[in-house]
FIVEXMAR-819549 format. One record per residue (C-alpha): residue in three letters; x, y, z. Coordinates in nm, 4 decimals. Example, Ala and Ser with C-alpha at 12.3 -4.5 7.8 and 13.67 -1.06 7.14 Angstrom:
FIVEXMAR-819549
<residu=Ala&c1=1.2300&c2=-0.4500&c3=0.7800>
<residu=Ser&c1=1.3670&c2=-0.1060&c3=0.7140>
END
This chain:
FIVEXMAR-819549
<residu=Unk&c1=8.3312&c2=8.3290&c3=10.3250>
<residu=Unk&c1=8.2775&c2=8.6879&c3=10.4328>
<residu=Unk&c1=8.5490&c2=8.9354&c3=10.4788>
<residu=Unk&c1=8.6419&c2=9.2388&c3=10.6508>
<residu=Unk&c1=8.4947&c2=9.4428&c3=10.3439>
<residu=Unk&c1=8.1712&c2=9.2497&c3=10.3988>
<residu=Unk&c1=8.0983&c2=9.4330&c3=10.7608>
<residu=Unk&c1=8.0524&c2=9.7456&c3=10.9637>
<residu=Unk&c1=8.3769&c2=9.9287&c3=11.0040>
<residu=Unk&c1=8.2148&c2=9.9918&c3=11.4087>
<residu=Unk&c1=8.1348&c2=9.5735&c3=11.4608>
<residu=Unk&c1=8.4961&c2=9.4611&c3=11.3204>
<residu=Unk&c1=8.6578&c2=9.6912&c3=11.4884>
<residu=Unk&c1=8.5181&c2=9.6026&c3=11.8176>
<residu=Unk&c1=8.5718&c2=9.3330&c3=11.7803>
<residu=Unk&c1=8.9422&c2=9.3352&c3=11.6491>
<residu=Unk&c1=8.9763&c2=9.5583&c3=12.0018>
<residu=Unk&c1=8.8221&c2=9.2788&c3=12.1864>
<residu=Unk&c1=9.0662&c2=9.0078&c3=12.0189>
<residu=Unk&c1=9.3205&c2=9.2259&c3=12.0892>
<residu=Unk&c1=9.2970&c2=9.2831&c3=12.4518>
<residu=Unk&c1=9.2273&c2=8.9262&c3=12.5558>
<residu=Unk&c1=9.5014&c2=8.7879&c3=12.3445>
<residu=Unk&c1=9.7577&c2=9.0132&c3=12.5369>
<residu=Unk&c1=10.0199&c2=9.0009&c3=12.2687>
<residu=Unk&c1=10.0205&c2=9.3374&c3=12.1597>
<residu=Unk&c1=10.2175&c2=9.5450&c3=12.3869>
<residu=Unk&c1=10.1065&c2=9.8515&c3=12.4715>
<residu=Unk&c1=10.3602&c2=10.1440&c3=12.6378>
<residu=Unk&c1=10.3803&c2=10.2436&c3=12.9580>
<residu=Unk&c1=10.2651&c2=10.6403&c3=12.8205>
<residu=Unk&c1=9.9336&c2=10.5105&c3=12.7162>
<residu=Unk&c1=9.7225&c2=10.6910&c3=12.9726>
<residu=Unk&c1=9.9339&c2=11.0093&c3=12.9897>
<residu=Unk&c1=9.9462&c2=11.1027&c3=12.5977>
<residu=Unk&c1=9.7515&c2=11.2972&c3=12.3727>
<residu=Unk&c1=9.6204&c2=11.1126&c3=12.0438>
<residu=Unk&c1=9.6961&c2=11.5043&c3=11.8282>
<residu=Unk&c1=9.8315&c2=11.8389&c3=11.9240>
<residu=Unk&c1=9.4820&c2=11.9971&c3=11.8397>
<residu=Unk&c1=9.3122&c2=11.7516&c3=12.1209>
<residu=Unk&c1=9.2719&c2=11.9199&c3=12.4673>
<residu=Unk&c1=9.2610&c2=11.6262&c3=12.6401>
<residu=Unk&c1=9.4131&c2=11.2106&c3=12.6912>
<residu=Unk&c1=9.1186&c2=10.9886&c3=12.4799>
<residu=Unk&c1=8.8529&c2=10.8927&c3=12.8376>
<residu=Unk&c1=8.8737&c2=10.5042&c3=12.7153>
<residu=Unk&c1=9.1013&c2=10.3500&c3=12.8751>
<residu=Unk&c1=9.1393&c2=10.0653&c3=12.6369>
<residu=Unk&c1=9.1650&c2=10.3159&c3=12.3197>
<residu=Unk&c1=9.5245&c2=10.1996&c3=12.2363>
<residu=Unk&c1=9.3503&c2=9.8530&c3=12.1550>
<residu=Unk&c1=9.0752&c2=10.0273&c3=11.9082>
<residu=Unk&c1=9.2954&c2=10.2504&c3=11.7501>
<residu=Unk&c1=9.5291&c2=9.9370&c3=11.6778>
<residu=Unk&c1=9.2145&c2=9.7493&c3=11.5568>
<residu=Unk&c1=9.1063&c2=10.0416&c3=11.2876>
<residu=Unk&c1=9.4650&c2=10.1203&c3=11.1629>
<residu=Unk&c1=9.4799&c2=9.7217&c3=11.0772>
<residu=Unk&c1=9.1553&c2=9.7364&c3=10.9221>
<residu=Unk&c1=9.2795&c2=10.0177&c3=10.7082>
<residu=Unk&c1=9.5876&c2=9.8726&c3=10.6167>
<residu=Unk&c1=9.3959&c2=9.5208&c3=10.5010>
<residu=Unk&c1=9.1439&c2=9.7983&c3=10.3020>
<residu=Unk&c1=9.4621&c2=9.9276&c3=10.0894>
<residu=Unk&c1=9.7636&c2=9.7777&c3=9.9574>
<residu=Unk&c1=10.0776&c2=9.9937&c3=10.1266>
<residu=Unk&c1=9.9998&c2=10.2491&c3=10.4094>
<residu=Unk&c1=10.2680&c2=10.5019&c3=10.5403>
<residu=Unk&c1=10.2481&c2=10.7096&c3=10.8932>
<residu=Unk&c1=10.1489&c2=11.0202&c3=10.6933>
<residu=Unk&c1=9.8634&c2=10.8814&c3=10.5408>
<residu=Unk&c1=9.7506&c2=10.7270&c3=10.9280>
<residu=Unk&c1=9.7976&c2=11.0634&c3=11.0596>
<residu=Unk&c1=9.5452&c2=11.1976&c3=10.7942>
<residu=Unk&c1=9.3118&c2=10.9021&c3=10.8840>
<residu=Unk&c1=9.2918&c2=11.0289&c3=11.1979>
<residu=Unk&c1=9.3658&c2=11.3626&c3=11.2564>
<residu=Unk&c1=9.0829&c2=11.6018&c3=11.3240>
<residu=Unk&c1=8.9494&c2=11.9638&c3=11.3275>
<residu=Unk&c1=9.1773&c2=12.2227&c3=11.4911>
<residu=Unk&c1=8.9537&c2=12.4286&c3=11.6823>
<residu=Unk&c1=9.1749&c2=12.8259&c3=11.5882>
<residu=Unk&c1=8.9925&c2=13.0098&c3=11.8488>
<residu=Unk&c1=8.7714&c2=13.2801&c3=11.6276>
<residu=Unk&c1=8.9478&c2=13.1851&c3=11.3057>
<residu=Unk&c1=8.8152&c2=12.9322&c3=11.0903>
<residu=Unk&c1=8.8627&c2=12.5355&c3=11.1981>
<residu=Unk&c1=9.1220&c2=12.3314&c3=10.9805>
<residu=Unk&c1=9.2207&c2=11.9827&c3=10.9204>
<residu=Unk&c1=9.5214&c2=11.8525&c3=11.1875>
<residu=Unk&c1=9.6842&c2=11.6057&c3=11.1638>
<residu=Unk&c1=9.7094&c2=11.3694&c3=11.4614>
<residu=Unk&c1=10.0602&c2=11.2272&c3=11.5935>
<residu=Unk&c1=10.3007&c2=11.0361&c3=11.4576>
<residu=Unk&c1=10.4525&c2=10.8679&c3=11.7057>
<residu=Unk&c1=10.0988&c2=10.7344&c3=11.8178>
<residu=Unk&c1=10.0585&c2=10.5703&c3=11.4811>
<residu=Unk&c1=10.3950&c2=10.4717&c3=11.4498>
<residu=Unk&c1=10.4328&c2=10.2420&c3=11.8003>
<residu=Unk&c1=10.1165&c2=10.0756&c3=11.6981>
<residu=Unk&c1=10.2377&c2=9.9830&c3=11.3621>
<residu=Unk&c1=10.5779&c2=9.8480&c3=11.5201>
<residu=Unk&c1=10.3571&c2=9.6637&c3=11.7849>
<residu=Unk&c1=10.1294&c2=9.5258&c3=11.5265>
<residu=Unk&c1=10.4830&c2=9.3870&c3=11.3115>
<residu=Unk&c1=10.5942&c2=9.2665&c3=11.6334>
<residu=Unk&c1=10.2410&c2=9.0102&c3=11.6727>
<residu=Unk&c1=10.2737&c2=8.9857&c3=11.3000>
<residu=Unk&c1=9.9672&c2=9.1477&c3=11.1787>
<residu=Unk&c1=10.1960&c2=9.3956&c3=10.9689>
<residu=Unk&c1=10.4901&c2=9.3847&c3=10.8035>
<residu=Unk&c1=10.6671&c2=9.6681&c3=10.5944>
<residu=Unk&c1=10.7197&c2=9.7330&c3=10.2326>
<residu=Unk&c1=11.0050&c2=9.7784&c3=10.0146>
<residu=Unk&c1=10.8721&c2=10.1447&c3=9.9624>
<residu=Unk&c1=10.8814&c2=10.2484&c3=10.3652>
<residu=Unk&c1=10.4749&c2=10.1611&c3=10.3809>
<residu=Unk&c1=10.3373&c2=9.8871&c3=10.5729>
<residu=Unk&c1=10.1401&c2=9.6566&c3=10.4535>
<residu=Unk&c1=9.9289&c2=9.3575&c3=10.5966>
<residu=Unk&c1=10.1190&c2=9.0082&c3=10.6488>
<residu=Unk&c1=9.9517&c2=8.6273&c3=10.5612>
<residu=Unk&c1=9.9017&c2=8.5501&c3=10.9105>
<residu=Unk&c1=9.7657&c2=8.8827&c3=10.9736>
<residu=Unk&c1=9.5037&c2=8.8818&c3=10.6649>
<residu=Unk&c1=9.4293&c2=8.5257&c3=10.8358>
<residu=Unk&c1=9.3280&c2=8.6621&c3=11.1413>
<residu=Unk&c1=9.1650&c2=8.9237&c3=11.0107>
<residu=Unk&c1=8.9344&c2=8.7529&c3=10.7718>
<residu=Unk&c1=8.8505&c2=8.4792&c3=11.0988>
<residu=Unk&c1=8.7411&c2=8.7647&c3=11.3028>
<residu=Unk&c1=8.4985&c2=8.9241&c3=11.0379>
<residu=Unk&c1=8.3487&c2=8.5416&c3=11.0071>
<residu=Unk&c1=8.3220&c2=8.5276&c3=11.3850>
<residu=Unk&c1=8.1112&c2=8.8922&c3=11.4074>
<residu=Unk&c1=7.9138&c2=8.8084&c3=11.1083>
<residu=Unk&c1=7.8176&c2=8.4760&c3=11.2735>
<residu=Unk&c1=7.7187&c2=8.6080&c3=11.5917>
<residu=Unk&c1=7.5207&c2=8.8950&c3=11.3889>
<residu=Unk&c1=7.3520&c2=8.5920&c3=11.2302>
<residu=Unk&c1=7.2190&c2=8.4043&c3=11.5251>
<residu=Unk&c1=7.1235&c2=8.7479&c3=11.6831>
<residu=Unk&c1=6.9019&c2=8.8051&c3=11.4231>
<residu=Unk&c1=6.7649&c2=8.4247&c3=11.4114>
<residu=Unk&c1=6.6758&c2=8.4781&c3=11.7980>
<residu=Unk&c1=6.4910&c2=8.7809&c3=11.7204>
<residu=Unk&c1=6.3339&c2=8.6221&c3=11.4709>
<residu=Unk&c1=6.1868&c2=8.3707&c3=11.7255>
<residu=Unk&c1=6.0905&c2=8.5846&c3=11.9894>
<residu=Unk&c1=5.8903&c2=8.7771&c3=11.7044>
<residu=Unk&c1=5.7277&c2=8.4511&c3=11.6355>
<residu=Unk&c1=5.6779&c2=8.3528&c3=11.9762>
<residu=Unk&c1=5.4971&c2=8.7151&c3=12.0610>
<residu=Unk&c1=5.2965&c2=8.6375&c3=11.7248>
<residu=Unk&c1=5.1560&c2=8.3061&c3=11.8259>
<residu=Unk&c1=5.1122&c2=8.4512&c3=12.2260>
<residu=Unk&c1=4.8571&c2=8.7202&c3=12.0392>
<residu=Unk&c1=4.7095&c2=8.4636&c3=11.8281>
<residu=Unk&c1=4.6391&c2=8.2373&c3=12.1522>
<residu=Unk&c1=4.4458&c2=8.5460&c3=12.2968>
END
């Protein structure tokens, strides 16, 4: 049975997103379209449903590695700090962003936390987890089966001619 390991980081996490959204569970704050995801971003992310994806890679980082802490999210996805004329550095990206969707992920019960402070991925959540990665590589799977046709189909049209 394939696994999240087994597939794109960019499919599962769509997908996770996806799951996410139409499930409606996970609740998402009010200051979702007014916040910046770092103090070295200008700008509030343009997709409106980035609260979703970011939720959907931070679980798919957790399931990668055993316990996962704030700090080491805020690495994850932190960025280059643009210094003006000075040379670009590493930033990290905020807290608080990564913290509300860890406590909204324990509160669906994708997460749960560790004795050490980290966070860590629960049963159900693996579960869920491991069924979505099955679902994308499935409909990867017949994807490429109907291209295979259509290749065969153009074949035989040229061979008719």
């Amino acid at each position: 049975m394939p696994g999240v390991r087994d597939i794109s980081a960019e499919a599962f996490i769509t997908a996770y997103a996806s799951h996410l959204k139409r499930s409606g569970k996970l609740e998402v704050p009010t200051w979702v379209d007014l916040v910046k995801t770092g103090s070295f971003k200008e700008l509030a992310p343009y997709d409106a449903d980035w609260y979703y994806v970011r939720a959907a890679a931070i679980a798919r980082h957790i399931y990668l590695r055993k316990d996962v802490g704030v700090g080491a999210l805020r690495k994850l996805h932190g960025g280059r700090n643009r210094r003006g004329n000075r040379p670009s550095h590493h930033a990290n990206c905020s807290a608080s962003v990564q913290r509300k969707i860890c406590q909204s992920l324990e509160k669906i019960g994708v997460l749960e936390q560790t004795d050490n402070g980290g966070r860590r991925i629960s049963q159900d959540g693996q579960r869920d987890l491991d069924r979505i990665a099955t679902a994308v590589v499935e409909t990867e799977r017949e994807e490429e089966d109907e291209e295979e046709e259509e290749e065969e189909e153009e074949e035989e049209a040229e061979d008719e001619e």
